[in-house]
C-alpha positions in Angstrom: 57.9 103.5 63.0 61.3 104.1 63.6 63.8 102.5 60.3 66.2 99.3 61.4 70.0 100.2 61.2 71.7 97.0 62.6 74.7 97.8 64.8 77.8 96.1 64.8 78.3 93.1 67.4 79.5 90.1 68.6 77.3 87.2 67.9 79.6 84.0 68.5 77.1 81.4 68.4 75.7 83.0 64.7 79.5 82.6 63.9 80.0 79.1 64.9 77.0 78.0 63.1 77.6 80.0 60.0 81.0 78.5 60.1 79.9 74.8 60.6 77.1 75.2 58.3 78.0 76.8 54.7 75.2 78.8 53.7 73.9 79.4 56.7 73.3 83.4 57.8 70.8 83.3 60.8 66.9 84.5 60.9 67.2 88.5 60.9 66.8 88.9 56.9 63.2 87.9 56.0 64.1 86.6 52.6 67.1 84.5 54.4 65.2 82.6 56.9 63.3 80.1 55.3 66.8 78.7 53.7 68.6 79.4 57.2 66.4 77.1 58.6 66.4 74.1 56.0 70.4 74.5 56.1 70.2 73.6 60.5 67.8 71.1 59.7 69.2 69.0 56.9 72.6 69.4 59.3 70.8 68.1 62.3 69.4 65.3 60.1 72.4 64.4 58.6 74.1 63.6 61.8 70.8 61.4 62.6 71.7 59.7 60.1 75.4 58.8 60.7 74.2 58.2 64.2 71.1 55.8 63.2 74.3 53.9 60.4 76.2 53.1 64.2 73.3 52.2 66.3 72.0 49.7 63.3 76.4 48.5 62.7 76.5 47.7 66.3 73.0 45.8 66.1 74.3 43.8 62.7 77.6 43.1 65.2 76.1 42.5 68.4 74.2 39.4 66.3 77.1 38.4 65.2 79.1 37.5 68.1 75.6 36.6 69.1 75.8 39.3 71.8 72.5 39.5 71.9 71.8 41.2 75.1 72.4 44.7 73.9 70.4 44.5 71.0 66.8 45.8 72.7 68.5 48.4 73.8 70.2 49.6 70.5 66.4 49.1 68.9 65.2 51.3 71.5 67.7 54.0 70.8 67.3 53.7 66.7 63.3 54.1 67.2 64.3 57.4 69.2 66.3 58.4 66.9 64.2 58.1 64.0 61.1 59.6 66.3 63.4 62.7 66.9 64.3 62.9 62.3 60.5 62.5 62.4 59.9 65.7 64.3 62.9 67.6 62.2 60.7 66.5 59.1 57.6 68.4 60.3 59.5 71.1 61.6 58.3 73.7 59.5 55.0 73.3 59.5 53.3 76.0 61.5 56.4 78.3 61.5 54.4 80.7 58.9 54.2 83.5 61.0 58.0 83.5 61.5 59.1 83.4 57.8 56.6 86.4 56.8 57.5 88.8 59.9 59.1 92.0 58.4 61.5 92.1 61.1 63.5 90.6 63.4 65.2 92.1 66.4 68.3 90.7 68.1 65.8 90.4 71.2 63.7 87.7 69.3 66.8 86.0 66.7 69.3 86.0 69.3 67.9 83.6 71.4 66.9 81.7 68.5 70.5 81.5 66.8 71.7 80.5 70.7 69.3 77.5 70.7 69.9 76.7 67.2 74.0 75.9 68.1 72.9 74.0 71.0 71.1 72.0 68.9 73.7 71.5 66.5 76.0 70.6 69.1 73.7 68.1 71.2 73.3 66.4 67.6 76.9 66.4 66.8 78.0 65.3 69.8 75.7 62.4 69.7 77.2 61.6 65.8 80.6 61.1 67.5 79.8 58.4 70.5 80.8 55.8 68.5 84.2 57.2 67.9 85.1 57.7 71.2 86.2 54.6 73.4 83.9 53.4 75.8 85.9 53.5 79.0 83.0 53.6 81.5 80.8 50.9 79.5 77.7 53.6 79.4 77.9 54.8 75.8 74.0 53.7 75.2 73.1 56.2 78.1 74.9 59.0 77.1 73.3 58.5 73.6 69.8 58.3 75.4 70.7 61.3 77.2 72.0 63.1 74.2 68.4 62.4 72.6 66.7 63.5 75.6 68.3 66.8 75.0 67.7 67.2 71.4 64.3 66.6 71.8 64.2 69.8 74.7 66.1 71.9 72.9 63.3 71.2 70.0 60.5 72.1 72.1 61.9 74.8 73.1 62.7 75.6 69.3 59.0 75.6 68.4 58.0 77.8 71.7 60.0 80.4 70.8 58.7 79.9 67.0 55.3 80.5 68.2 56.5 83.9 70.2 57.5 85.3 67.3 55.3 87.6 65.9 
C-alpha cells in the first residue's frame, strides 16, 4: 500500500470552520477526529441554545401583551428545536467505524468538512433571526425553514458517516 503524503491545497470551507471554531482541525488525522467532531457539535448546540433563549423570550412577551396568537407557533418551533439538539446529542453514536479508519482521503473528508460549514452556517444563521428586523412579518417561517435544513444537512451528515469505511 502506497504511503500518504498530503499535498498542498486550498480547502476554504476547512478554513472557515477552523477559523469560526478554535480547535477545530477537520477529520483527516485519526487521533484528531473524535475532538473535531465534538468542537462542530457543541458549536451547533450552542447556537440551539441562543436560538431556543429567543423562541421561549418572545413566548414570555407575546403573554405579556397577551398576544397570544403567536404563541403555538413559537412552541412548535422550540419543540423543533429541541428535537434537532436531541439528534446533535446522539450524534456519535454509531460513528465508530469513522473514528478508527487509519485514513482519510480528501475524496471522503472533503465532502464531509463541506457539509460540516453548511451546517454551521444553517445553525448560525438561524441564531441571528431575532436580530434582524422583521420587515416581511415571516421571521417564524424562515426559522421553520432554517430547521428544515439543519435537519437535511444532518441526514446527510450521518450517510456519508456510514460510507466511510
Amino acid at each position: 500500500m502506497p504511503e500518504y503524503h498530503p499535498r498542498p491545497r486550498s480547502l476554504p470551507w476547512l478554513e472557515r470552520l477552523a477559523m469560526r471554531l478554535p480547535g477545530y482541525g477537520g477529520y483527516q488525522e485519526r487521533g484528531h477526529r473524535r475532538e473535531a467532531e465534538r468542537i462542530l457539535l457543541d458549536a451547533i448546540a450552542a447556537r440551539l441554545r441562543v436560538a431556543r433563549d429567543q423562541i421561549d423570550t418572545a413566548i414570555r412577551q407575546c403573554i405579556e401583551r397577551e398576544a397570544l396568537s403567536e404563541i403555538n407557533s413559537l412552541e412548535r418551533i422550540r419543540q423543533h428545536i429541541d428535537r434537532v439538539a436531541d439528534r446533535l446529542r446522539l450524534a456519535e453514536a454509531g460513528t465508530d467505524h469513522f473514528y478508527n479508519v487509519e485514513h482519510l482521503g480528501p475524496d471522503k473528508t472533503d465532502p464531509l468538512h463541506v457539509v460540516d460549514l453548511e451546517l454551521f452556517e444553517t445553525v448560525e444563521a438561524l441564531a441571528h433571526r431575532f436580530e434582524q428586523p422583521d420587515l416581511d412579518h415571516n421571521r417564524l417561517a424562515h426559522i421553520e425553514e432554517d430547521l428544515r435544513k439543519l435537519e437535511i444537512k444532518l441526514d446527510q451528515r450521518a450517510l456519508m458517516l456510514q460510507g466511510i469505511g
